[in-house]
N, C-alpha and C positions, 0 to 999 in steps of 0.2 A: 582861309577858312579852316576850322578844326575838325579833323575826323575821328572819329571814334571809334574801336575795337568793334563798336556790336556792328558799323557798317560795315568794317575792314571783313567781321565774320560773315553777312550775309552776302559780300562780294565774294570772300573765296569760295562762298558754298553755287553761287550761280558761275563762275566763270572757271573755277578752278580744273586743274586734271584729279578728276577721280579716282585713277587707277594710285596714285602717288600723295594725292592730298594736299599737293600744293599750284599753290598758284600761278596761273601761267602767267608771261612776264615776267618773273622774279625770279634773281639770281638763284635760287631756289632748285629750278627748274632742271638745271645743268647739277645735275648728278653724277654719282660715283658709278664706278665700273662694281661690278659683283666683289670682286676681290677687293677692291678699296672698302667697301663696307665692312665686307668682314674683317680685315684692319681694324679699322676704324670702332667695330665690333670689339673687339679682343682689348683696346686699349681701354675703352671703355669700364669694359667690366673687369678689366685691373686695377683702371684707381679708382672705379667706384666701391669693391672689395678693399682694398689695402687701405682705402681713407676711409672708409664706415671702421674698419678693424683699428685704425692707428686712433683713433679719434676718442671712438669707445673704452678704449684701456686706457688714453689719459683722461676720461669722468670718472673710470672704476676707478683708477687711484687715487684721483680726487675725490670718491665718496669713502674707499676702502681709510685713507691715512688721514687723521682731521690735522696731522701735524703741513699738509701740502695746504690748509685754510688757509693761506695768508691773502690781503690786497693784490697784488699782484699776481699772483696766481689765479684769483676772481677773470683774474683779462685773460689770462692762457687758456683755462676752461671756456671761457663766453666765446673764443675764435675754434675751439674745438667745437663747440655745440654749433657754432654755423656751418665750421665745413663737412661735420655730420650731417645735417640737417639739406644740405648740398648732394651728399651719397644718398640721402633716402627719397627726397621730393624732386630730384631732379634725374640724375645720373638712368637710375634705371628706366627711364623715358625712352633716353636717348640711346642708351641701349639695347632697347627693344626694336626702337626703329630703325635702328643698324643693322640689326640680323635681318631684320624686311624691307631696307633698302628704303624705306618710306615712312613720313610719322603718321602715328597710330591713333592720336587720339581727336584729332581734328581741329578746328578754327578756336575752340572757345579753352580746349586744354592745350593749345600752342600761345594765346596770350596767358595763360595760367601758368605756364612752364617757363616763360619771357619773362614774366613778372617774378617769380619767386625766385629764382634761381638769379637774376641779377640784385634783387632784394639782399639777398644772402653771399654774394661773392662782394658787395658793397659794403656789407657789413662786419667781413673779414679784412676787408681793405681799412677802412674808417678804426675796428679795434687793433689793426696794427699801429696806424700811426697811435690811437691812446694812448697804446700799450711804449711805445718810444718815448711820447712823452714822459707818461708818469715815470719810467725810468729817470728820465733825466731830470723832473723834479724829484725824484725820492734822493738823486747822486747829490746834487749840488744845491741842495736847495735850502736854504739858512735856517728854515726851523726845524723845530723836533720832530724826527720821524715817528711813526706813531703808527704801528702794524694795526693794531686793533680798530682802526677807524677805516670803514668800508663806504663812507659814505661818498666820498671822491671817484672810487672808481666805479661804485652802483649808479653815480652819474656820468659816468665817463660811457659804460656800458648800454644805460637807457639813451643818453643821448647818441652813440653811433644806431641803436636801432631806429630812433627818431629818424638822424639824416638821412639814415639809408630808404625809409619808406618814402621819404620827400622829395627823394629823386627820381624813385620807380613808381609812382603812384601817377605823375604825370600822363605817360604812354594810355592810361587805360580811360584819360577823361579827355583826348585831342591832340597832345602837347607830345610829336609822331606816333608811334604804335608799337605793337609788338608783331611777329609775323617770321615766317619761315626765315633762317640763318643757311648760307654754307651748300649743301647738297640736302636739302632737307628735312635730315633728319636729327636738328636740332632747332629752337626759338630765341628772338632775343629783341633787340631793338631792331628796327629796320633797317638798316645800315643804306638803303640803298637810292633811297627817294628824294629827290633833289632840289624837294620844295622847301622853300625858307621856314616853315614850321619845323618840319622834323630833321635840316643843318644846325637850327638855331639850339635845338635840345641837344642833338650830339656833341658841338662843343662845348656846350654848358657840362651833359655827364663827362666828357673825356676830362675839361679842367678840374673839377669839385670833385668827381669821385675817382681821379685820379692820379695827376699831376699834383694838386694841393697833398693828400695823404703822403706820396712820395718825398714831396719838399720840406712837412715837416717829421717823417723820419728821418731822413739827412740832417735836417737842421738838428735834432733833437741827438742821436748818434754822434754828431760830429760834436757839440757840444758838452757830450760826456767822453769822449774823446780827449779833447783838448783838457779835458778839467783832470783825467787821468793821467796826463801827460803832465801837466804839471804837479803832479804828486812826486813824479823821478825826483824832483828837485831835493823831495825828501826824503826818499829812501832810494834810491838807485837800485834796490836787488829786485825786492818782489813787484815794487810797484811798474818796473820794468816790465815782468813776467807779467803782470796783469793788463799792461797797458796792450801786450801782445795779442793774449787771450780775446781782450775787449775787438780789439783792431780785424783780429779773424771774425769774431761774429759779428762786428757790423757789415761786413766786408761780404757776409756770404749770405747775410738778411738781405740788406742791398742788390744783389746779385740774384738769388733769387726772387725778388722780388719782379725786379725787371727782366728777366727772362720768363717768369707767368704769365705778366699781366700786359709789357710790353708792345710784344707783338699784337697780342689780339687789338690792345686801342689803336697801332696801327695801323693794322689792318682795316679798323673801322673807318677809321680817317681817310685809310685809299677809296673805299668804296665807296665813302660820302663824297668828295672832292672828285676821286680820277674817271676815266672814263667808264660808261658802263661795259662792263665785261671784264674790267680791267682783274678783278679778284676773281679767281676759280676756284670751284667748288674744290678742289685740293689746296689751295692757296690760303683758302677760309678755315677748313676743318682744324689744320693743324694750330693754329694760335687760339681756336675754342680747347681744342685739348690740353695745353701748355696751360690755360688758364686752372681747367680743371684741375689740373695736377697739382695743383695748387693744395689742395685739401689732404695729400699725401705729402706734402712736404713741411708745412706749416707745423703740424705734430713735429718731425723730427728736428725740424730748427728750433724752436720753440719751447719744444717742452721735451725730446731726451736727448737735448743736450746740458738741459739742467740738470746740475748735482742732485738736487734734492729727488725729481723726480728719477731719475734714474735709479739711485739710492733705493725707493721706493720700490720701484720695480722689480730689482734681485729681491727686496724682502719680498713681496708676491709671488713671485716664483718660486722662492724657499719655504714658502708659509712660516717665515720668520718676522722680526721685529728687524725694522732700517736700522741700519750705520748710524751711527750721530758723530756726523763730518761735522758740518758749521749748524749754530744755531739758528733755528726758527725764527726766535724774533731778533727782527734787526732794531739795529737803534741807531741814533744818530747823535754826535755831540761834538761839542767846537772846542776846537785846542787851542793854546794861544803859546808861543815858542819866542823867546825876548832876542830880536838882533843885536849882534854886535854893539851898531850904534845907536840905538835905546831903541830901534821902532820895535812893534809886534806884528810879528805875524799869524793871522790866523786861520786854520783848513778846518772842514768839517768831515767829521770820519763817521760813516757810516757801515758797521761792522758786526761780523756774526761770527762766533768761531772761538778758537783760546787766545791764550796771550801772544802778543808779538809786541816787538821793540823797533821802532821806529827812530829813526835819525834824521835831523834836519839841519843843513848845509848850508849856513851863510855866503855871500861873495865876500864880505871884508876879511875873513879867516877860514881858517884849516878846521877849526875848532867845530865839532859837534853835539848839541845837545839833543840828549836820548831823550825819547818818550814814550812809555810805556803804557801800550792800548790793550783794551781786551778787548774783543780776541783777535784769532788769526786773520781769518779770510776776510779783511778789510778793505772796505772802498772808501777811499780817501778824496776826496776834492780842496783842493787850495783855495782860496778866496782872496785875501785881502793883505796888499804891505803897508 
């Protein structure tokens, strides 16, 4: 049978402890020591501060420079505005109920705080992997790239907020609930009730909104990957150095990724599966906070580790005009290089920047024919012998 929020609220408001706000029975219950709060305090309002701050100066850039308008960029800002939107509706809840040890706002703002805040770390989740793919269709992908059309990723963007609501909308109509997390003083799914309605939701959200996003940034990563890696075949210097480059930031997307989000589906999985008791209120807190920190790290993987916005950036601070490293608009076009022995081979280069001269290396000979791309800072994908 399905239960819903509004009985979940009128139960905790008849059985609940009052002095604390939550409900007895629930892992909830088992709280922090004073000083664990204030911890827990203090971390809080660090990356609720440093990700409202990180998040906010990469939209000023992106409203201050219209040269940062590009498609892709649209996905950088849309993950900024959620993990914003994280620091202002959620964050300082949880940190107020920290300094008092207890949440403050009761049954009906603890599913409002469940709801929104997984709404929105879903939807960080979801424009990640987008944001992986369209990479990897804008690297290797046979037709013309075409900076000026936003219509791909204005779909790419409505539809992560679509999935995301289609996942958290459930809890508030039967399909488990929302309700005290941890030591109290934060909300979320229920992690803890061991009835087939709310097992069946948990591995539905841990698969969909988490494992699938994960699988296809991998796939998507790895597959721009591989496609750089066979560019070496034709330049061995830079496309080397790029392959590098590429290889650390997948490498540390990856990594942080799973070190946010990780533990806490973990965790959830022990509490739904192991025995009751088996997660403590200390056991809990720290994978909700890993999670959060999410919103303080996403800006700096993301967006200043990009040239352009970085670039950006020193001109803001200088009240100057940016660099002009590589160009704004990218393009895309397909080379064709005649082997040896008659075949063609052909890569498509997708490229912003000045000239460079590229070389492509047969196996039947020594012989190389040069090709000259404009511009520099090129990303090359090989295709087809």
């Amino acid at each position: 049978m399905l239960v819903s929020n509004v009985s979940l609220g009128c139960a905790w408001c008849a059985g609940g402890d009052s002095a604390s706000g939550v409900p007895e029975g629930t892992s909830s219950g088992r709280t922090l020591s004073p000083t664990g709060h204030l911890v827990v305090a203090v971390c809080l309002g660090f990356i609720g501060t440093l990700g409202f701050l990180n998040n906010l100066l990469v939209i000023v850039l992106f409203c201050r420079f219209r040269m940062l308008r590009s498609p892709i960029n649209w996905l950088l800002v849309s993950i900024s505005a959620s993990d914003m939107l994280v620091c202002v509706l959620g964050t300082p809840f949880s940190f107020a109920a920290s300094t008092q040890g207890r949440w403050l706002i009761g049954p009906a703002g603890c599913v409002w705080y469940g709801f929104v805040n997984s709404c929105l770390g879903i939807v960080s989740l979801i424009l990640l992997s987008v944001l992986s793919y369209e990479r990897y269709c804008t690297m290797v992908g046979t037709t013309q790239a075409d900076v000026t059309n936003y219509r791909k990723v204005a779909a790419g963007i409505a539809f992560s907020w679509i999935y995301s609501i289609a996942w958290t909308l459930p809890p508030l109509f039967g399909w488990s609930h929302y309700g005290p997390e941890g030591p109290g003083t934060t909300c979320s799914v229920n992690w803890q009730a061991k009835t087939g309605n709310n097992v069946s939701y948990i591995i539905c959200l841990f698969f969909f909104c988490l494992v699938l996003p994960f699988i296809v940034i991998i796939y998507s990563y790895g597959k721009l990957l591989q496609a750089i890696k066979q560019v070496s075949r034709i330049n061995t210097t830079l496309s080397r150095q790029r392959e590098h480059r590429v290889l650390v930031m997948v490498v540390t997307m990856v990594v942080c990724y799973l070190l946010c989000w990780l533990p806490y589906g973990i965790m959830a999985l022990v509490a739904t599966f192991g025995q009751p008791g088996l997660v403590t209120a200390e056991a809990s807190i720290v994978p909700s906070l890993l999670a959060k920190s999410s919103t303080v790290i996403n800006p700096v993987i993301y967006i200043f580790m990009n040239k352009q916005f970085y670039r950006c950036f020193r001109a803001l601070l200088k009240c100057s005009t940016p660099e002009r490293g590589s160009s704004l608009k990218a393009s895309k076009t397909l080379k064709t290089v005649r082997r040896a022995d008659g075949n063609a081979v052909t890569f498509a280069v997708a490229s912003a920047g000045q000239n460079t001269t590229y070389a492509a290396e047969t196996n039947c000979q020594a012989a190389r024919t040069a090709v000259t791309l404009r511009p520099t800072l090129s990303l090359v994908a090989h295709y087809s012998s």
